[in-house]
C-alpha positions as CSV (number, residue, x, y, z in Angstrom):
1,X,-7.8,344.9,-125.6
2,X,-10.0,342.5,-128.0
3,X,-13.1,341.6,-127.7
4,X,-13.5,338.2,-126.8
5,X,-16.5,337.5,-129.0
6,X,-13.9,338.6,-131.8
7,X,-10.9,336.7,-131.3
8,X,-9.5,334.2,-134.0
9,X,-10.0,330.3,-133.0
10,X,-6.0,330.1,-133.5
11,X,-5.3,332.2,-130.4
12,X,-5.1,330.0,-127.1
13,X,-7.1,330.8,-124.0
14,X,-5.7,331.3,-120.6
15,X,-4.1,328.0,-118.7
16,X,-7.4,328.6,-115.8
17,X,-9.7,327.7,-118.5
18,X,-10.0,324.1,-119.8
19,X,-8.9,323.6,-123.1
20,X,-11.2,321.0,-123.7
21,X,-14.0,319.2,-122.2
22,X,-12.0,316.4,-119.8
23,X,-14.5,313.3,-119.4
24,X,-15.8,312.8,-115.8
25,X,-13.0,310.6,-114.0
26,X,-14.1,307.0,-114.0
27,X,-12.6,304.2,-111.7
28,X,-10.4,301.8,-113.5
29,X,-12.3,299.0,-115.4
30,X,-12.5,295.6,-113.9
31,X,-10.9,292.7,-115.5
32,X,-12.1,291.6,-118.3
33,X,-14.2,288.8,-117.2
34,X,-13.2,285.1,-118.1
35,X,-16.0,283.7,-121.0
36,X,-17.8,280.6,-119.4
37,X,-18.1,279.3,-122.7
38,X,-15.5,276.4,-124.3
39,X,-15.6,276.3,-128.0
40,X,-16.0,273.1,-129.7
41,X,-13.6,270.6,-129.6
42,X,-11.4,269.5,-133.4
43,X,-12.1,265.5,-132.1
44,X,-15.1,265.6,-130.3
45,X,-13.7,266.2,-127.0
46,X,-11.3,267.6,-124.8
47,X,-9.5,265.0,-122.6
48,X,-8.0,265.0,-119.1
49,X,-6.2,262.7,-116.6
50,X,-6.2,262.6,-113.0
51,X,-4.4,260.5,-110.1
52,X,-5.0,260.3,-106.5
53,X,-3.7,257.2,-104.6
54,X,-4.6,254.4,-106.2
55,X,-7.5,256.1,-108.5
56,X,-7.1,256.7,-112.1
57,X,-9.7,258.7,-113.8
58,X,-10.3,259.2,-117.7
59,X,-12.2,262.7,-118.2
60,X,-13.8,263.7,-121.3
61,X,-15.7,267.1,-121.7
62,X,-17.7,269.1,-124.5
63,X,-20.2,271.4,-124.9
64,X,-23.5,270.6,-123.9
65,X,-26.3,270.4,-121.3
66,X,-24.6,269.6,-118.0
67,X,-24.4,265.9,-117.9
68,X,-22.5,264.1,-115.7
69,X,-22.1,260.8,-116.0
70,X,-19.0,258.1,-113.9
71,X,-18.7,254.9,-115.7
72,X,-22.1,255.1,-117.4
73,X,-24.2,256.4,-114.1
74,X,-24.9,259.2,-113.1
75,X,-22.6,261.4,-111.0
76,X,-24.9,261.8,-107.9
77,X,-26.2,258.0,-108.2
78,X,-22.1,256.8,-108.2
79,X,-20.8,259.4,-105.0
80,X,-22.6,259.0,-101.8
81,X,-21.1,261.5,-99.6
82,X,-21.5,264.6,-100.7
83,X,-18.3,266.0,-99.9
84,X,-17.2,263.4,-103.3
85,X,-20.1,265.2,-105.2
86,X,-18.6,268.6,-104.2
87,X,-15.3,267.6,-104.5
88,X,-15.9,267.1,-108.6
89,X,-18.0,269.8,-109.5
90,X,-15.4,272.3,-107.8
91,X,-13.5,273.1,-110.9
92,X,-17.1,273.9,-113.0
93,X,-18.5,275.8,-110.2
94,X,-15.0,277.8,-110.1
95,X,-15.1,278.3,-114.1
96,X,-18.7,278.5,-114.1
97,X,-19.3,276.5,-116.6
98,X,-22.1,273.9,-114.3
99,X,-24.9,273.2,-116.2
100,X,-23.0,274.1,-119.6
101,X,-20.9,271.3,-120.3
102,X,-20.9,267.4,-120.5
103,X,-18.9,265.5,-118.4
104,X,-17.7,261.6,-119.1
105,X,-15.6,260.2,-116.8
106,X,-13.9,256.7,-116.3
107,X,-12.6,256.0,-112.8
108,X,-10.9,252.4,-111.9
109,X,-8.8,251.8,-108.5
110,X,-9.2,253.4,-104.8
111,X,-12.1,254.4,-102.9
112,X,-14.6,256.9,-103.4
113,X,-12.7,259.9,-101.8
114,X,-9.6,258.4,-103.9
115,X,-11.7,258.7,-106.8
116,X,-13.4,261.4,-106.4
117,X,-10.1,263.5,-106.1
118,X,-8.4,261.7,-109.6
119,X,-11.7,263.1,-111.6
120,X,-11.5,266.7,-109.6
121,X,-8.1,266.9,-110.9
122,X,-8.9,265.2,-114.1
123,X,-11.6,267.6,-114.8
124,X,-9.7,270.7,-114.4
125,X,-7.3,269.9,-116.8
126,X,-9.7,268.6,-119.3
127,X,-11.1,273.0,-118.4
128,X,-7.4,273.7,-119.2
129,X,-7.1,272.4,-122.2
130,X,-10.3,273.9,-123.2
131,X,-10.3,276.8,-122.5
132,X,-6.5,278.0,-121.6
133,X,-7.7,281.2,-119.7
134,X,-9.0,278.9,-116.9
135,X,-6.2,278.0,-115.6
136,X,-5.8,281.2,-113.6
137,X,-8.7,280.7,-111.9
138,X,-8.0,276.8,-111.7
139,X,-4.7,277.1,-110.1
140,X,-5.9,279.9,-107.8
141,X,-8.5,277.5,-106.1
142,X,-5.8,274.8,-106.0
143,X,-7.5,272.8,-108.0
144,X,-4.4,271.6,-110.6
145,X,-2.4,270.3,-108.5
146,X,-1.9,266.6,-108.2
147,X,-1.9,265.0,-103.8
148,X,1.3,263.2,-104.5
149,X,0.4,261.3,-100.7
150,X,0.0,257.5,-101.1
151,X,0.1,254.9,-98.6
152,X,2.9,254.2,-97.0
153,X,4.4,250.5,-97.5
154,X,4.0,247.8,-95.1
155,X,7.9,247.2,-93.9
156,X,9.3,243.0,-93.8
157,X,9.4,242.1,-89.9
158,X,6.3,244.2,-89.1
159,X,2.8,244.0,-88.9
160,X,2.1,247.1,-91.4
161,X,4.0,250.3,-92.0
162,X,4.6,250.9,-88.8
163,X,2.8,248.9,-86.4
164,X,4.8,246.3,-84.5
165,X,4.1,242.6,-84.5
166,X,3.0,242.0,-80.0
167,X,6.4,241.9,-78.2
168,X,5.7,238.5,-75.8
169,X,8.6,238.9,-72.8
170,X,8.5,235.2,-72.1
């Protein structure tokens, strides 16, 4: 037998001994994490479109301090509920990117939840196009896809969409 101190580094040790030092087992890495940053736009700003009944609303985002501003007033001055004032911060509170980019809208048509729903969708596109790894996390909370429901029309011979003129027997 050889002495062990003596052997040459070509000869291979026996399969019970490591061959090398294994590095501790580590769980799998998470996801790489979305960036909550947008880069800055070629034209100044990135530009979205939403619809919900009868609302329209014009959304343009960049960079910035967290402004949000629907036709030229503030965003908590123009909603009064605050399920409206949820309802368009969802998509930046999904992305995380409250507080870190400005917001213009311009809304014409509907009502207030009507509205409030056009620049929700609006906005998350406007994220989309900014940023195209949002829209994982966009369409996961729902938030890209258009309520096609609108109000049904009044039908000729009745009082509305489906309400009856008063039926008189005599």
């Amino acid at each position: 037998m050889s002495d062990p101190n003596n052997e040459p580094a070509s000869v291979v040790s026996p399969p019970s001994e490591p061959t090398s030092v294994a590095a501790p087992v580590q769980p799998p890495a998470p996801a790489p994490a979305v960036s909550a940053t947008i880069p800055a736009p070629e034209k100044g700003f990135f530009f979205g479109t939403g619809r919900r009944k009868c609302a329209v609303a014009r959304v343009r985002i960049r960079p910035g301090t967290g402004e949000f501003l629907v036709n030229d007033r503030k965003a908590d001055v123009y909603f009064c509920e605050e399920k409206d004032r949820r309802a368009i911060r969802a998509p930046l509170q999904v992305t995380e990117t409250l507080g870190k980019i400005d917001v213009f809208v311009n809304v014409r048509g509907g009502g207030p939840t009507g509205q409030a729903g056009a620049i929700s969708l609006g906005l998350a596109r406007a994220l989309k196009q900014a940023n195209p790894d949002y829209e994982a996390l966009l369409r996961g909370a729902d938030l890209l896809t258009q309520d096609s429901r609108i109000v049904e029309r009044k039908k000729p011979g009745q009082a509305g969409a489906r309400r009856r003129f008063q039926f008189s027997k005599r």
